[in-house]
N, C-alpha and C positions, 0 to 999 in steps of 0.2 A: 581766388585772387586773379587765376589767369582769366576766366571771365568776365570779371567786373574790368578788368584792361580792356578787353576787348568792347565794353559798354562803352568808355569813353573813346574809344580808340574809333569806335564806330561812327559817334557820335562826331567827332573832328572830320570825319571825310566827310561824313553827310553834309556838315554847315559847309566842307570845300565845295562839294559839287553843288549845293546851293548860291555860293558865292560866282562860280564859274556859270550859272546860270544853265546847269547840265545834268541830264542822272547820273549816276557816279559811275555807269559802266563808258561813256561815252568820255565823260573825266579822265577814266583810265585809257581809253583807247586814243586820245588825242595827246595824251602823253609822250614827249620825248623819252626815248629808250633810256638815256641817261639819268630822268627827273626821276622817272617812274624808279630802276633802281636805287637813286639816291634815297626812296621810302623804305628799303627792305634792310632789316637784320639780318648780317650772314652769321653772325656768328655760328660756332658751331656746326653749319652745313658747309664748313666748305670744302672739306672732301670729298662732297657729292654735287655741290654745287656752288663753282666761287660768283664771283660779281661784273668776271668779264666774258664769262659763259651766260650767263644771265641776259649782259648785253649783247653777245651772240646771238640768242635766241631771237630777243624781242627787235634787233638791227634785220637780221634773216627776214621776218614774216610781216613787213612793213609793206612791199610788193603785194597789191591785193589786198589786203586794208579796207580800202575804199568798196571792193565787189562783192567781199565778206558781209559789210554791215549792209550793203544793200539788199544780197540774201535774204538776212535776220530779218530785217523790215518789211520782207515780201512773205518768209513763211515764217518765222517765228524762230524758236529754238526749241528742238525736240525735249518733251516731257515723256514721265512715266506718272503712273497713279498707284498709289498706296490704300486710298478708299473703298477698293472691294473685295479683299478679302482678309479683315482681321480676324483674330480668334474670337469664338465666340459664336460667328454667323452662321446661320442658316444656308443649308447650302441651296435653298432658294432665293437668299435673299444675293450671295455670291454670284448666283446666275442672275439673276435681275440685275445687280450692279455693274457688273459687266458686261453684260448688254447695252446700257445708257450709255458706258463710257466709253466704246466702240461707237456709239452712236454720235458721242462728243468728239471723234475723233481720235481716241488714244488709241496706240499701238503695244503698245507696254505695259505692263500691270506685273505688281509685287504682289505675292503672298505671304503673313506671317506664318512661323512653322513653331518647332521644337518641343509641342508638349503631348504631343500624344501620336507618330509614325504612322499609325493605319487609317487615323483621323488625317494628318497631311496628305494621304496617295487620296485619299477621294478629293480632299477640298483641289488637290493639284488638278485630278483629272478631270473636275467640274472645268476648272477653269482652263484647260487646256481644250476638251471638247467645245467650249462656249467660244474660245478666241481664235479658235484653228489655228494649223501647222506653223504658219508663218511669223506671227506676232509673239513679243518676246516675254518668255517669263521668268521672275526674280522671287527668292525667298530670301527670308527676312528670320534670323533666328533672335537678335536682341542678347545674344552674349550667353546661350543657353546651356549650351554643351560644354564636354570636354574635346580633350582633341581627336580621340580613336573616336569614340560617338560622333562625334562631327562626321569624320569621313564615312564612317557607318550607314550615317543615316541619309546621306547626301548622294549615296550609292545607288539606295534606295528609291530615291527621286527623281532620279538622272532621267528616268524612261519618260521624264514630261518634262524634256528637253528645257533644264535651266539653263538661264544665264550666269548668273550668280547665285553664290550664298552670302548671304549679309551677316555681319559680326557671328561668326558663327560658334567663338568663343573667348575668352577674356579679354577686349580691346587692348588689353596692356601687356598682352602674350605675341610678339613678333614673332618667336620661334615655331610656336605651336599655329599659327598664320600661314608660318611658311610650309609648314608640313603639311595643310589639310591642303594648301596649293597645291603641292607636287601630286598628291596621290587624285588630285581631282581633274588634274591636268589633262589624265588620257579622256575623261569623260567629257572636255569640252567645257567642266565649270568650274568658272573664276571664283576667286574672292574678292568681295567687298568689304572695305571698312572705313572708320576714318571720324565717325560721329562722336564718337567717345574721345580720338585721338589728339590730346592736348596739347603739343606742341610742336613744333615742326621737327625737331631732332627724333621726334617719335616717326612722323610722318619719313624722315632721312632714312629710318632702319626700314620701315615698311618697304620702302620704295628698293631700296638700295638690297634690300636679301629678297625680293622675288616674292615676297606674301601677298602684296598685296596688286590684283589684276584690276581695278577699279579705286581711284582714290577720291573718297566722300570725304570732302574738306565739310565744313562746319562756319555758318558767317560769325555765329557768338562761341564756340570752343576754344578756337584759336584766337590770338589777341587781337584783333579787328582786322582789314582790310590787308593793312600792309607784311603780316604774317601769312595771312593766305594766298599771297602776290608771291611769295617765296616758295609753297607748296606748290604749287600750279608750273611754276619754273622749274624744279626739281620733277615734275611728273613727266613736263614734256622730255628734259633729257632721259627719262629712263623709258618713257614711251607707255606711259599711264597713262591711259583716259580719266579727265577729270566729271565724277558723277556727282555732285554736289547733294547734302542732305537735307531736305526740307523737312517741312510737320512743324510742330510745335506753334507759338506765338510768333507770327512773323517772320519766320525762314523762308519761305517760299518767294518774300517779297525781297528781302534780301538776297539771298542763291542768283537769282537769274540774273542780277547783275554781274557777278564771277563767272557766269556759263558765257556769257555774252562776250565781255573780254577777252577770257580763253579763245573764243573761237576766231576772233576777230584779230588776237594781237601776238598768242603764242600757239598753241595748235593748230589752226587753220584747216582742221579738221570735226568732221560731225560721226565720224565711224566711232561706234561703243560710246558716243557719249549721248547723256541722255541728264535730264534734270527733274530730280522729286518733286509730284507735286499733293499735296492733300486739301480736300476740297471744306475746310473749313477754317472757322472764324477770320477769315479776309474782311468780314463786314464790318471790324474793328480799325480798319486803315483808310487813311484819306483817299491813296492809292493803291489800292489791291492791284497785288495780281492776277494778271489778266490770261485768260488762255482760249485759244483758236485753234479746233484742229487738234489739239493733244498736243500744241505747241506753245508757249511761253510768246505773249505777244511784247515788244522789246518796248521798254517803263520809258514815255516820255519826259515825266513830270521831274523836274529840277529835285537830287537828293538821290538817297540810299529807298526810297520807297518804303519808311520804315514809322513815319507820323503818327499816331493812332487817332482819331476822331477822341475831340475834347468831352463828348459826351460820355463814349468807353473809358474812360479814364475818368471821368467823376463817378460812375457807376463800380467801376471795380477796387477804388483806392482804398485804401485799409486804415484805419476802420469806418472810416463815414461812409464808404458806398452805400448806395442800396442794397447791390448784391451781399455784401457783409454784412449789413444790418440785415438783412431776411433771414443769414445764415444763423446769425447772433440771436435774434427772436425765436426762431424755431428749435433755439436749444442743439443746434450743429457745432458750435462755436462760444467758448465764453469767455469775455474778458477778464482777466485776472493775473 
């Protein structure tokens, strides 16, 4: 249910910043501090965050504004890539892929972990030889562990100097969050989370008991736009870097508008922050996201960046697609 809110939730900003003749990150950055609050539900957070704190924040970082978005415009907004080392690969294919993507300009690259420890030290130390000392790297566990295994295995990894661990166990375990925190603290690595994390009241414990070092809001988890305006508010007071999650259908093209804002209207900062990027099915959007540099080139085109070409959408719609009729033929699929 909170999904499908956030469908149409999304869908109303997008047709504003079309009506405003604007992408929706410049929508929000042209916003008076008071409008933009008038968007947000406190409910609930407001013992970590009321509505005149809120206007504190965004009144504060109004100063510079203007030098911020010109930044963006000049270099972009730092990315990370997720596309070279999932489970699975070769660890040829690991080294080839991250070679291109140092080549593309990326600085940062994730790894997936959590199913097999001696298998993770090499695929790490592939990629820690291939991207040298200085370029940063992230794992990605996808919710795999418990809590002592968490910190077990993260121990283990430390020598190839992570940044983070990603959901490294139950998304909906704040406590057991906070704890892989603490013990990973003296090694220098954060947790990230926040993809799974369904509502901002969840996002309130995260933030507010120290679990979480990194907060990956979500453009479709949370209820659209104006839920994740309240997330991003809440980070800056506790002094969260906001790392937004990409992948899937479309997130990547959504995400950057939330990075862009962030940096432009509440944090005014680019330290620890960085924005997921995966380097497929963009060929499905009017406007794809765009990337320069391993940087996020900032969406001119009026909307949320979120359109999908009317052709992808007569090919995927269920059941007349093509693609569902090939599936349905082939005996992958049958209606009944």
């Amino acid at each position: 249910m909170h999904m499908a809110v956030a469908g149409i939730a999304n869908a109303v900003w997008d047709l504003w910043a079309r009506k405003e003749n604007k992408p929706l990150w410049k929508l929000l950055v042209d916003m008076e501090p008071d409008q933009l609050v008038s968007t947000i539900d406190f409910r609930y957070i407001t013992d970590a965050l009321t509505k005149e704190e809120a206007l504190d924040i965004l009144k504060s970082m109004q100063t510079g504004k203007a030098k911020r978005e010109q930044e963006l415009a000049a270099s972009g907004f730092p990315a990370y890539t997720t596309s070279c080392a999932w489970l699975g690969y070769s660890d040829e294919k690991i080294e080839r892929l991250c070679k291109e993507a140092m080549a593309e300009g990326f600085t940062r690259f994730k790894m997936k972990v959590g199913s097999d420890l001696e298998d993770d030290k090499r695929r790490a130390k592939i990629l820690r030889q291939t991207m040298g000392p200085d370029n940063l790297l992230m794992v990605d566990a996808n919710q795999k562990w418990e809590v002592p295994e968490a910190i077990d295995w993260m121990k283990q990894l430390a020598q190839y100097k992570i940044t983070w661990i990603e959901e490294p166990t139950s998304p909906d375990d704040v406590l057991g969050h906070a704890a892989i925190s603490k013990a990973l603290q003296p090694l220098g690595i954060g947790v990230a989370t926040g993809e799974q994390c369904q509502n901002r009241v969840m996002f309130k414990q995260f933030l507010a008991s120290g679990a979480m070092q990194f907060c990956q809001i979500d453009s479709c988890r949370l209820g659209g736009v104006s839920e994740n305006l309240a997330v991003i508010l809440m980070a800056k007071k506790f002094g969260v870097p906001v790392c937004p999650h990409g992948g899937g259908v479309g997130l990547c093209e959504y995400i950057q508008h939330l990075s862009v804002f962030d940096y432009i209207s509440v944090s005014g900062s680019l330290d620890n922050r960085m924005t997921e990027y995966t380097a497929h099915l963009h060929e499905h959007f009017v406007s794809p996201a765009e990337m320069k540099n391993g940087c996020y080139v900032l969406p001119q085109t009026p909307g949320y960046s979120i359109e999908m070409k009317s052709s992808s959408l007569a090919s995927y719609v269920w059941p007349t697609g093509q693609v569902w009729q090939k599936l349905i033929q082939d005996g992958v699929y049958k209606l009944n």
